[in-house]
N, C-alpha and C positions, 0 to 999 in steps of 0.2 A: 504494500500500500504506500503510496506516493503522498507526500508531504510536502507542502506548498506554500511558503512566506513571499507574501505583497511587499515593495514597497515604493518607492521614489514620489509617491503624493504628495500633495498640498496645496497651496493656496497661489492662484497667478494670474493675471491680468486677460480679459478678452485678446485674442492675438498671440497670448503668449503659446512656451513650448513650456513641457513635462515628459519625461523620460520613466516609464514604471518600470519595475523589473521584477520577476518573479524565480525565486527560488525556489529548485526542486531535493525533495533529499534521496530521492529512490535512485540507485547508480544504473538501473535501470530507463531511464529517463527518456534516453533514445528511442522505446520505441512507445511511448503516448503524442498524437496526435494533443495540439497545447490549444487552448482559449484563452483571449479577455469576455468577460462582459462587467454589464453595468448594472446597478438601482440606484434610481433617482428616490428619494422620501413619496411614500405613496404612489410606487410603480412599480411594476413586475419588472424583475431582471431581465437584462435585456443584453443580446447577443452585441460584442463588436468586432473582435476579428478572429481568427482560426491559424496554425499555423500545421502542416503535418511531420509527419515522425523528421525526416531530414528536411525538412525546411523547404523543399524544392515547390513548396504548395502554400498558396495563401487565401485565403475569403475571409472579407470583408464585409456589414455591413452599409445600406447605401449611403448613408449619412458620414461616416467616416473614412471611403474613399477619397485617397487625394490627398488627406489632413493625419491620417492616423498609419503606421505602419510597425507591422508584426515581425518580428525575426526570434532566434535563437540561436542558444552557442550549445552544442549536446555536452563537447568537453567538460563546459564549465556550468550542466545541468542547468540552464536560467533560460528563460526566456522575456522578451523586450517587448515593449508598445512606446514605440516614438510617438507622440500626439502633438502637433504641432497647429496653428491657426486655430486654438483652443477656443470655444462658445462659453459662454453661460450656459447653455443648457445641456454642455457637456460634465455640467457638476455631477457627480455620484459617488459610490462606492464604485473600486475600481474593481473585480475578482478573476483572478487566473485558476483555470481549471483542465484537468488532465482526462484525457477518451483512449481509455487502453485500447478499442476496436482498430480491427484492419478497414479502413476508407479507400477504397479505392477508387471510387470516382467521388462523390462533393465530401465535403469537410462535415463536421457536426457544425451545427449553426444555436439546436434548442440546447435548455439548460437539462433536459433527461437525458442527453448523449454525454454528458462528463460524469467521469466518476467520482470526479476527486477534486477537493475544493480548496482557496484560501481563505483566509479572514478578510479579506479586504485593504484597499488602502485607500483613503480619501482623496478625493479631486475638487475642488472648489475653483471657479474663476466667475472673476468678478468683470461687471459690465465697467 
């Protein structure tokens, strides 16, 4: 069972950038396909990118095409969300989550395709 600490959150201007990064503890790592998603206060979690087992694969939701990008290093078991041209209404809890399944054609996009969760890490920007 895979083990997941959020962090790089906080507080940043409309326009600004934030860099998350999500640690994994399973030496394992390599082979779960990785997630962000979001909740906003009084809203369902919500999908924003995908990355798979080698990285060679990405989906995004549509709102953060273009603004948000997903990578990872398997070496060093972490995976990344670059978000940059940050909203207000990209304020949430930020959560990286782990999909042990084989995907061979689309990514997991819902929150029942991951098995394995973090605590979260706050994102706040301000108008």
């Amino acid at each position: 069972q895979v083990q997941l600490v959020e962090s790089g959150g906080g507080l940043v201007q409309a326009g600004g950038s934030l860099r998350l990064s999500c640690a994994a503890s399973d030496r394992t790592f390599s082979t779960y396909n990785m997630g962000w998603f979001r909740q906003a206060p009084g809203k369902e979690r919500q999908f924003v990118a995908a990355i798979s087992r080698s990285g060679g694969r990405t989906s995004y939701a549509d709102p953060m095409k273009g603004r948000f990008t997903i990578s990872r290093d398997n070496a060093k078991k972490m995976v990344y969300l670059q978000m940059n041209s940050l909203l207000p209404e990209d304020t949430a809890l930020y959560y990286c989550a782990a999909d042990p399944r084989v995907r061979l054609s689309a990514l997991g996009i819902r929150v029942g395709e991951y098995d394995f969760w973090g605590q979260g890490t706050q994102v706040t920007v301000s108008s």
